[in-house]
C-alpha positions in Angstrom: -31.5 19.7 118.2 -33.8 18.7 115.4 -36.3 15.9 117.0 -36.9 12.8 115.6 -40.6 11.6 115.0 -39.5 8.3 117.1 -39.3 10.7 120.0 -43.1 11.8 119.7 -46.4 10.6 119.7 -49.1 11.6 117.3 -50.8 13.8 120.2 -48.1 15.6 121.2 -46.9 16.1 117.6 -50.1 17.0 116.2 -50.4 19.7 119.1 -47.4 21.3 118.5 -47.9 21.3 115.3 -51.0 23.5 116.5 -48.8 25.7 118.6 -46.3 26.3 115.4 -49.5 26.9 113.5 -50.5 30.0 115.9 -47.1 31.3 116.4 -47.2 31.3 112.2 -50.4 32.9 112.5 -48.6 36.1 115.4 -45.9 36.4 113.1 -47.5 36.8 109.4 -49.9 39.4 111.4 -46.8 41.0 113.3 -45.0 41.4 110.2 -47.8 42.9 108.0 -48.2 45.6 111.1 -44.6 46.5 110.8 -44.8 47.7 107.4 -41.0 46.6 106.3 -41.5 45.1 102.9 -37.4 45.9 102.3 -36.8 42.9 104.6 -37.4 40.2 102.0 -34.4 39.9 100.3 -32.6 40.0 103.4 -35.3 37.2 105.0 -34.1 34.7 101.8 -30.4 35.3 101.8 -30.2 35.4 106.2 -32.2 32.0 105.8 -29.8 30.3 103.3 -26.5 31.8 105.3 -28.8 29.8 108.8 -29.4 26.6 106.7 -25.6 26.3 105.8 -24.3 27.2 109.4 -26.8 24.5 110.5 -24.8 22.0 108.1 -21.5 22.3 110.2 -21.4 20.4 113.6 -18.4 21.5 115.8 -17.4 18.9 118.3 -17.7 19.6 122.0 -13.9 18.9 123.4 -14.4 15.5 126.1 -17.3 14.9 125.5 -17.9 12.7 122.3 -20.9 14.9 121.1 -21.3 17.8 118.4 -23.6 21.1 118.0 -24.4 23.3 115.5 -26.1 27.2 115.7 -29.6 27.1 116.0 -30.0 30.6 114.3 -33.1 31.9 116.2 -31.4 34.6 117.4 -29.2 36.0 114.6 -32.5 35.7 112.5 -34.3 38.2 115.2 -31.7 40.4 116.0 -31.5 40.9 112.0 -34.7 41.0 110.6 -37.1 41.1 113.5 -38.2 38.2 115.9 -42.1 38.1 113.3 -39.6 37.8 110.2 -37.2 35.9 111.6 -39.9 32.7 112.5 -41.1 32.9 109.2 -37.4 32.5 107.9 -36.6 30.1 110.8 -39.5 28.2 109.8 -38.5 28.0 106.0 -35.2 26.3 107.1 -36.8 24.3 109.0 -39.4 22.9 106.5 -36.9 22.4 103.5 -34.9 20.8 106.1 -37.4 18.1 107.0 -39.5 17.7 103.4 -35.8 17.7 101.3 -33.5 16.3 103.5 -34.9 14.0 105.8 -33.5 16.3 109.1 -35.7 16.5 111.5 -39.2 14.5 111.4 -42.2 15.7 109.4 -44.6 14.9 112.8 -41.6 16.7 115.2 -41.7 20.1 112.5 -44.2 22.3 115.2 -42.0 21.1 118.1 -38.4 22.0 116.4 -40.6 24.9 115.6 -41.1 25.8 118.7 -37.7 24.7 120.6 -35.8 26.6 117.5 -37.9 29.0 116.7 -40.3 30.1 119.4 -38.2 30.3 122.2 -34.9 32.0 120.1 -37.2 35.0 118.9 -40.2 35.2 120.9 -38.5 34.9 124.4 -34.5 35.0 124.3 -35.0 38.3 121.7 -37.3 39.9 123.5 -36.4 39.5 127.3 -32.7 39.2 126.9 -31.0 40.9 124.1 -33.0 43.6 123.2 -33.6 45.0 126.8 -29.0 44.9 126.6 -28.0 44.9 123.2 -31.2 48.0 122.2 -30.6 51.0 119.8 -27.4 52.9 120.7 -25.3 50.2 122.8 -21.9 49.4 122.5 -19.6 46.3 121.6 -19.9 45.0 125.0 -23.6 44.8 125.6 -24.1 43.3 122.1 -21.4 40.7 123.2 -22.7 39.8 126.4 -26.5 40.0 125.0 -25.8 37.7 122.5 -24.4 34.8 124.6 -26.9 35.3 127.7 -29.4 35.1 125.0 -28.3 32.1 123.4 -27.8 30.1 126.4 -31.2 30.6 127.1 -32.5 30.4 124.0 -30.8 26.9 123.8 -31.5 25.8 127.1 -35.7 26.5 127.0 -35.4 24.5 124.0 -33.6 22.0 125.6 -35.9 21.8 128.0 -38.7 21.8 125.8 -37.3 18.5 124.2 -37.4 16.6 127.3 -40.9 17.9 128.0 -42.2 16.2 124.6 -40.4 13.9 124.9 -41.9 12.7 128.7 -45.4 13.4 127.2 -45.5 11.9 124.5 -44.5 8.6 126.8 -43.6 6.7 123.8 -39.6 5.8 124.6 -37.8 4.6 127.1 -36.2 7.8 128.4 -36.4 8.6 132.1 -36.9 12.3 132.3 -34.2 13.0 135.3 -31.3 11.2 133.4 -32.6 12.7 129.8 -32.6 16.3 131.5 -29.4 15.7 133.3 -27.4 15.3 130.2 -29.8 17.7 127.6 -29.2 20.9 129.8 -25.3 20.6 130.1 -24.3 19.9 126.3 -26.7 22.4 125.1 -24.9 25.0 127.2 -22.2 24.6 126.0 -23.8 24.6 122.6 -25.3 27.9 123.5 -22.0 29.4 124.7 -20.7 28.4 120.9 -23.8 30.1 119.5 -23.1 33.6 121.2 -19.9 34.1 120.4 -20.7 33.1 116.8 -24.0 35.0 116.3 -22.1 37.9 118.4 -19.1 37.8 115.7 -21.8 38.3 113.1 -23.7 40.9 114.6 -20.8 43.0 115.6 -19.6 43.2 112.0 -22.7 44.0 110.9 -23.0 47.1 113.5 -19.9 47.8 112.2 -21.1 48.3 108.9 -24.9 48.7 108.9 -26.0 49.8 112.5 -29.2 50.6 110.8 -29.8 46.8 110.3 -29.8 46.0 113.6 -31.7 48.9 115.1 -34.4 48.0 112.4 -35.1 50.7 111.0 -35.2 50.9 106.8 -31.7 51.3 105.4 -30.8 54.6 104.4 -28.8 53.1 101.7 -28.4 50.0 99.5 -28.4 46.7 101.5 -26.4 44.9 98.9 -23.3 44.8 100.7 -24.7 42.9 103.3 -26.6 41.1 101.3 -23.4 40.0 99.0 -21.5 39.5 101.8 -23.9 36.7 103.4 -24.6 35.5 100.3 -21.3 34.8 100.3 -20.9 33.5 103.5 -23.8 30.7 103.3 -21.9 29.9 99.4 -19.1 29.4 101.1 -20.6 27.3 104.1 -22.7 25.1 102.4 -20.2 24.4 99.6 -17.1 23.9 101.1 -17.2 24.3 105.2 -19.6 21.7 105.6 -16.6 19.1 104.5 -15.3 20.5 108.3 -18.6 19.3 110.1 -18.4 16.8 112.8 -19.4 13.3 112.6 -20.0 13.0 116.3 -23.9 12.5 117.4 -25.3 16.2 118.4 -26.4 16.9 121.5 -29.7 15.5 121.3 -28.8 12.2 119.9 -25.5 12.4 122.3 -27.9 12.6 125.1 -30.7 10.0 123.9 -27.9 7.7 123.5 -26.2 8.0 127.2 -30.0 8.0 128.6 -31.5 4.5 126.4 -28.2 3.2 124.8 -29.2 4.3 121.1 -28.9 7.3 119.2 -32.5 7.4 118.5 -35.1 4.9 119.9 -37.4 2.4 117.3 -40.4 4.2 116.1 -43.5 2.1 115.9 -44.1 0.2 113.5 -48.0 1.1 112.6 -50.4 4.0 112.3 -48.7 7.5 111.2 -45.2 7.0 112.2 -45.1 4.2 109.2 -46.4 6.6 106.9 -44.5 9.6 107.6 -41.2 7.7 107.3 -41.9 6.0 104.2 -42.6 10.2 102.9 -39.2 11.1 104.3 -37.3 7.9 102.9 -38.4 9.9 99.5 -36.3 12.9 100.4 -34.5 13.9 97.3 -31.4 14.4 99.2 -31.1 12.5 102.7 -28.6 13.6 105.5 -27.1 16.0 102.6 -26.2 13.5 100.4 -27.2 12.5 97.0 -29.6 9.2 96.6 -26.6 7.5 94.8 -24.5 8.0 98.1 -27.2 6.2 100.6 -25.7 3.1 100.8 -21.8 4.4 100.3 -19.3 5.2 103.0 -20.8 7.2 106.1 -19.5 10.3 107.4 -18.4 8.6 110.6 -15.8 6.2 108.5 -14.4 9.0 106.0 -11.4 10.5 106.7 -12.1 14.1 108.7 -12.2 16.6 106.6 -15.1 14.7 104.2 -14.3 16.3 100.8 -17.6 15.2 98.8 -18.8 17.2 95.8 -22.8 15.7 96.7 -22.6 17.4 100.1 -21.3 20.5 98.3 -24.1 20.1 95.9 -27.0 19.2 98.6 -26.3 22.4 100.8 -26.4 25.4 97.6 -29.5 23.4 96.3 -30.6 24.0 100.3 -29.8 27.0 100.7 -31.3 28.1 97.7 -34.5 26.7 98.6 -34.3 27.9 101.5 -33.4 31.7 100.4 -36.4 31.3 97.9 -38.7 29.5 100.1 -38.1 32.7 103.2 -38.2 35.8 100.1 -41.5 34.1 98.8 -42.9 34.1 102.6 -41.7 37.8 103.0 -43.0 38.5 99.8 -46.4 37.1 99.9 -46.9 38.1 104.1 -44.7 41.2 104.2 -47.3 43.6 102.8 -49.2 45.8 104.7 -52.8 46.1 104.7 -52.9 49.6 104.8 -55.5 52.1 102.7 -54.0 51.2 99.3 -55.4 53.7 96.3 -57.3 52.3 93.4 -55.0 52.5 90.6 -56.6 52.6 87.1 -56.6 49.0 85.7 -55.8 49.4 81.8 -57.6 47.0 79.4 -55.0 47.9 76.8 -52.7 46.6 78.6 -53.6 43.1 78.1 -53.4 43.5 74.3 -49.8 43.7 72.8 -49.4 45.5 70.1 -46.7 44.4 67.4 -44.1 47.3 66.5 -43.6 47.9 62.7 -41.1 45.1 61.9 -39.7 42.4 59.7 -41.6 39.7 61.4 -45.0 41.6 61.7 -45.1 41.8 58.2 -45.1 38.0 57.4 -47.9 36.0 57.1 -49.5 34.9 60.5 -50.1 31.6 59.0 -46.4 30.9 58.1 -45.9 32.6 62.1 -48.0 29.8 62.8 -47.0 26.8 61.7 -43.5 27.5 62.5 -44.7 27.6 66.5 -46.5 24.8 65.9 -44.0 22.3 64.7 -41.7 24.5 67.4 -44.1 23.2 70.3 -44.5 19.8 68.7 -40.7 19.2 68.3 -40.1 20.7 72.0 -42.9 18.1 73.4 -42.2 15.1 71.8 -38.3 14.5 73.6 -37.9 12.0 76.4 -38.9 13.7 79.7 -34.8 13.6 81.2 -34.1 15.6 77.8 -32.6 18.7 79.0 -29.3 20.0 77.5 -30.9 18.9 73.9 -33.6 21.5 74.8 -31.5 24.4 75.4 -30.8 24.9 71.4 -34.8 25.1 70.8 -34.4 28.6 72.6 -33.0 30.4 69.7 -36.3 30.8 68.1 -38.0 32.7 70.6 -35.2 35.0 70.8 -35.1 35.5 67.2 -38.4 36.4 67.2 -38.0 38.8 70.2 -34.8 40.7 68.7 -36.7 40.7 65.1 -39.6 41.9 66.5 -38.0 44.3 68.1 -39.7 43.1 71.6 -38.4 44.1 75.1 -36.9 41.5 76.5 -37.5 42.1 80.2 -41.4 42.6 79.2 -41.6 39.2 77.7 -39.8 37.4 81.1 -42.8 39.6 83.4 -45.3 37.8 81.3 -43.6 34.2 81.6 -43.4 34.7 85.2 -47.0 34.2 86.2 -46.7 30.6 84.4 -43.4 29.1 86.0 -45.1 28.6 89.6 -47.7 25.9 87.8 -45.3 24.0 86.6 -42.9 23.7 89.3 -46.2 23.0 91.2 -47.0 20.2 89.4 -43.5 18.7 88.7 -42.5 19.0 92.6 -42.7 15.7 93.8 -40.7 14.5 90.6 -37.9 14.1 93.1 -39.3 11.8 95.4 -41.4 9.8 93.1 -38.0 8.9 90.7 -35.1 8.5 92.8 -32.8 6.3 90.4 -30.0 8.0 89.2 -29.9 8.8 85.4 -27.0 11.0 84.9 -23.8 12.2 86.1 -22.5 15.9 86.7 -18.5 16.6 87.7 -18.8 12.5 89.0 -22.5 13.8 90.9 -25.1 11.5 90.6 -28.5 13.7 89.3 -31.9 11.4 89.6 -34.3 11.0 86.9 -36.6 13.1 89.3 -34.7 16.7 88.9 -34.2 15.5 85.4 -37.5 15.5 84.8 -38.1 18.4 86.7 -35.6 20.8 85.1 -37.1 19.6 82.1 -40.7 20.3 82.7 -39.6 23.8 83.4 -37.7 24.3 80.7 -40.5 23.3 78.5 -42.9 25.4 79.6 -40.4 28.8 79.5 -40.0 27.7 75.9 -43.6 26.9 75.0 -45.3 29.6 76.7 -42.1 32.5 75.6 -43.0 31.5 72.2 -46.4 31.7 72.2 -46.5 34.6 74.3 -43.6 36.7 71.2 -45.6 35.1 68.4 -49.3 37.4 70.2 -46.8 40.4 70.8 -44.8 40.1 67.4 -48.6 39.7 65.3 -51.8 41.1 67.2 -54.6 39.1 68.5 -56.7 40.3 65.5 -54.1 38.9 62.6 -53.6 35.4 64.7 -57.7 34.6 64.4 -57.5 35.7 60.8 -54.8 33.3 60.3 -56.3 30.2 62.1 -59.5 31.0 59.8 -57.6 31.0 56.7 -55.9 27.8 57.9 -59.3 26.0 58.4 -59.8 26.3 62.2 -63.7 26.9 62.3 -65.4 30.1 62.0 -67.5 29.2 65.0 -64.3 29.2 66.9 -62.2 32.0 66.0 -65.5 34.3 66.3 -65.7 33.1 69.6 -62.0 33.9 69.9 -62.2 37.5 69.0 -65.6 37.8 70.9 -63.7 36.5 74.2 -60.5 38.8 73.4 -63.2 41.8 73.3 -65.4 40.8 76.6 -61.3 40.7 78.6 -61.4 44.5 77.9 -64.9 44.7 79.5 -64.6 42.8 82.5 -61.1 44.2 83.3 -62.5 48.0 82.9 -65.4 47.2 85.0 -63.4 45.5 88.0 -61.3 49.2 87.3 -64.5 50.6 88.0 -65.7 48.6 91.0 -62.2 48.5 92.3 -62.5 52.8 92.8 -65.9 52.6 93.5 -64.9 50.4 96.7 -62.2 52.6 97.7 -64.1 55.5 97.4 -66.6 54.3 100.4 -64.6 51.6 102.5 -61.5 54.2 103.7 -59.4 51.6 102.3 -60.6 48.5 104.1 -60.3 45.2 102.1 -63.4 43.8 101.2 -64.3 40.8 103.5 -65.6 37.3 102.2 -69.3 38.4 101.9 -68.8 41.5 100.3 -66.3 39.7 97.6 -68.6 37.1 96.6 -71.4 40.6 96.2 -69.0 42.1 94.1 -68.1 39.2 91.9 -71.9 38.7 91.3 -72.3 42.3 90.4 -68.7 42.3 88.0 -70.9 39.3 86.6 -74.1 41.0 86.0 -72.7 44.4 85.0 -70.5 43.0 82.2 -72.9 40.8 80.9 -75.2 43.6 80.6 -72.5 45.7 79.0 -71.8 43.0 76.4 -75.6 42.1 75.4 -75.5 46.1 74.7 -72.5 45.9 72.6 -73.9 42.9 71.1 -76.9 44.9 70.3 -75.0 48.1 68.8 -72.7 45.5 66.3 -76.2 43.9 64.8 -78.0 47.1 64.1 -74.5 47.9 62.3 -74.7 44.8 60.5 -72.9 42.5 62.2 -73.7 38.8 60.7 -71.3 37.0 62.4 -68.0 37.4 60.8 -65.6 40.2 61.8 -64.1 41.7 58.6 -60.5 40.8 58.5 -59.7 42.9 55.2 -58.2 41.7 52.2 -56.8 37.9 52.1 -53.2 38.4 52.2 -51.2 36.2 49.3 -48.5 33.8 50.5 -44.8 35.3 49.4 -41.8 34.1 49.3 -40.2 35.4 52.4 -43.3 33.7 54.2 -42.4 30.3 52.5 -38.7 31.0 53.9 -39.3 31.5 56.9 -41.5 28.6 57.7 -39.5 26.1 55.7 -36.4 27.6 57.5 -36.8 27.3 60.6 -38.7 23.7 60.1 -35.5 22.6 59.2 -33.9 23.8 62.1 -36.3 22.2 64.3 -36.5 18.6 62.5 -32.4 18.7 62.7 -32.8 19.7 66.2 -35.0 17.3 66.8 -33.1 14.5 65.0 -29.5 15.5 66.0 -29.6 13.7 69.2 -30.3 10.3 67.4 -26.8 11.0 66.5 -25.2 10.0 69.8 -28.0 7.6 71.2 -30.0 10.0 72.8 -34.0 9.7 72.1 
């Protein structure tokens, strides 16, 4: 029952989209309020298990039409109906920008018909009031299907109602109605028993779940055993699916005489369809397959390793996409306490070791012909990368580095670069390589490797500061000719960190102290980061003051020059060699 933008015009689309925006809004603020923060890995994986169920149509005996769950209702009954939107929402969203199912302007109303009326109305008024805390196997039974019928039917309904409003197709609301309302009851009557068969096992196993209360125990049971499940869906159930039209397009087509009417051909409708023609993965498939054999003529089951491949890459979207919505929404804003902020903690400090006692300057230049031989391969490069990862690990095991510790401090980086290499997918389609007989495009190519480049860049810069000391490193770029000007302005920058981060320490306690825990609002922010401004300049033109009546004439002492050695000359001519025939092997095969 996803709706196509053909079906819509601008106004109605644009005020659902409005509608979907404020029943965003109730659910972030319903699901800070409930304080459940143990829901999010449960929000990702219940998404992905959704998106894969939603990739299997079963057909609808005599009638020539398909359905598939809706998931509105297993996502409330699991999680919540405020969680379950925001997952709902997720599928939803992947669905339209990644696969081309559903329309970008028809998102707020397959919002609402999916989501709204699954978790804020069939949940609420239906299957909690039957199926509450304490019921038995019957009443979740018979909750779950009169729920789903009706769950199904408002959004039915609510398909129709768009659809008449927006007056843009040829679709007589009596006739449309007559044939949306009967197929999608039978859809719904599919959808009980299935989302019943789901819930009873999980009463059976974790009653706690469904009564929604925090688990006394470990969820990962459940959460393995979806996991599972959508795995197992997406992968290799989805070659079972249906080729008959859904409901919707069933009913469009016994109403107008075509699955889906023309869209116009101006304004936003152009432009929005020309967006989704970038999908990296259209109707499941991979962009090699567009123009191959359809569904409809393939031989039922439809054994294809790019549908396989299209729903884990959606459902893994999807399960990260609904864990980083539970993550970022899911805490409460509560009275927090002001924990100490730790200026030390920003400065690594290398552990007695083989590599700290090398020369910084030999430390390097090794990571600099390391980043330069990393940069300079064609952006599809990818598996030629992966050997360039040895030297960060060496110098994490030789320095004696936790490795855990170093992947917290990549972490805050990887989100900048999947931000900017996102649209790589839709802006190079053309396929540049092949995986099991799957065609990959130049666009994942390019965005694995934009990843991969940065975890290797910024890993190795980040060991070579913990491996050395912040000190050593400036006192190695000086004896290597960088200018004094700079790496005095280095060290003085590396020293005023320490004083901002103790004074926000400060301010953050101060606030506590006399706001009961309230978060600052915008005014009061922008008054504090003037005063973190003003106090920490203050601070430093003090310290600056205490270092000249010491004698401070701009140049920190650095201690003795430290002679080049052997092992120094080793180690960078070593591993410069490694890197050159890394660099140089793939010439080898043809590979730039």
């Amino acid at each position: 029952m996803h709706m196509a933008d053909a079906l819509l015009s601008p106004v109605v689309g644009g005020g659902t989209w409005l509608l979907a925006g404020g029943a965003l809004t109730w659910a972030v603020r319903g699901l800070r309020a409930e304080r459940r923060e143990h829901l999010v890995p449960l929000m990702g994986v219940s998404g992905a298990f959704v998106f894969a169920a939603q990739m299997v149509n079963f057909a609808i005996p005599g009638t020539g039409s398909s359905g598939h769950l809706g998931g509105g209702l297993l996502l409330a009954a699991l999680l919540g109906p405020h969680a379950a939107f925001l997952t709902l929402f997720s599928v939803l969203g992947v669905q339209a920008l990644f696969f081309a199912d559903g329309g970008l302007l028809a998102l707020g109303c397959n919002a609402i018909n999916l989501g709204v009326f699954s978790c804020y109305v069939a949940y609420p008024l239906v299957w909690r009031p039957i199926a509450g805390p304490g019921s038995g196997r019957g009443r979740l039974w018979a909750a779950s299907l009169l729920a789903a019928v009706l769950a199904l039917q408002l959004g039915a309904g609510g398909v129709v109602v768009q659809t008449s409003l927006s007056g843009i197709s040829a679709l007589p609301v009596g006739p449309f109605a007559a044939l949306m309302l009967p197929i999608h009851l039978a859809t719904g009557l599919v959808e009980g028993l299935a989302t019943a068969a789901v819930l009873a096992f999980v009463q059976h196993a974790r009653p706690e779940v469904l009564a929604q209360v925090p688990a006394a125990g470990s969820l990962r049971s459940l959460l393995l055993g979806l996991g599972l499940a959508a795995a197992l869906t997406a992968g290799a159930l989805s070659w079972f699916a249906s080729s008959q039209p859904d409901g919707l397009e069933w009913s469009v087509a016994g109403t107008a005489g075509t699955e889906e009417p023309p869209a116009p051909t101006q304004g936003l409708h152009v432009a929005l369809a020309a967006a989704q023609a970038r999908a990296p993965l259209p109707d499941y498939r991979l962009p090699a397959d567009r123009g191959g054999q359809t569904a409809g003529d393939a031989v039922w089951p439809v054994v294809d390793g790019g549908t396989s491949l299209a729903g884990l890459v959606g459902a893994a979207l999807t399960l990260g996409v609904a864990a980083g919505l539970g993550l970022g929404f899911g805490r409460a804003p509560g009275p927090r306490r002001a924990e100490p902020v730790h200026a030390r903690s920003l400065d690594p400090h290398a552990q007695e070791s083989a590599i700290r006692r090398l020369d910084p300057r030999a430390k390097i230049l090794a990571t600099a012909a390391f980043v330069v031989a990393v940069t300079s391969f064609d952006r599809y490069a990818l598996v030629t990368l992966l050997p360039f990862l040895a030297y960060p690990l060496f110098l994490v095991v030789a320095g004696r580095e936790p490795l855990g510790g170093l992947l917290l401090r990549v972490a805050p980086v990887l989100p900048f670069a999947l931000l900017v290499g996102l649209f790589n997918p839709w802006l190079d389609p053309t396929p540049r390589a092949s995986i099991a007989g799957v065609a990959i495009s130049g666009g994942w190519l390019s965005f694995a490797s934009m990843a991969l480049r940065v975890v290797l860049t910024a890993s190795t810069a980040l060991v070579l500061l913990a491996v050395t000391g912040f000190a050593p490193l400036c006192a190695g770029l000086g004896r290597l000719g960088v200018p004094r000007v700079l790496v005095v302005q280095l060290l003085f920058l590396h020293r005023y960190t320490f004083l901002l981060v103790e004074e926000v320490g400060r301010m953050r306690r101060a606030h506590a102290q006399r706001s009961a825990g309230r978060h600052p609002d915008l005014r009061t922010f922008g008054a504090m980061l003037g005063q973190l401004l003003l106090r920490t300049l203050d601070r430093a033109q003090r310290i600056h003051v205490a270092m000249l009546c010491r004698g401070f004439a701009g140049i920190f002492p650095s201690g003795s020059p430290r002679a080049f050695h052997p092992a120094d000359a080793l180690f960078l001519g070593a591993w410069c060699a490694v890197f050159v025939v890394l660099r140089l092997a793939p010439f080898a095969w043809g590979a730039p």
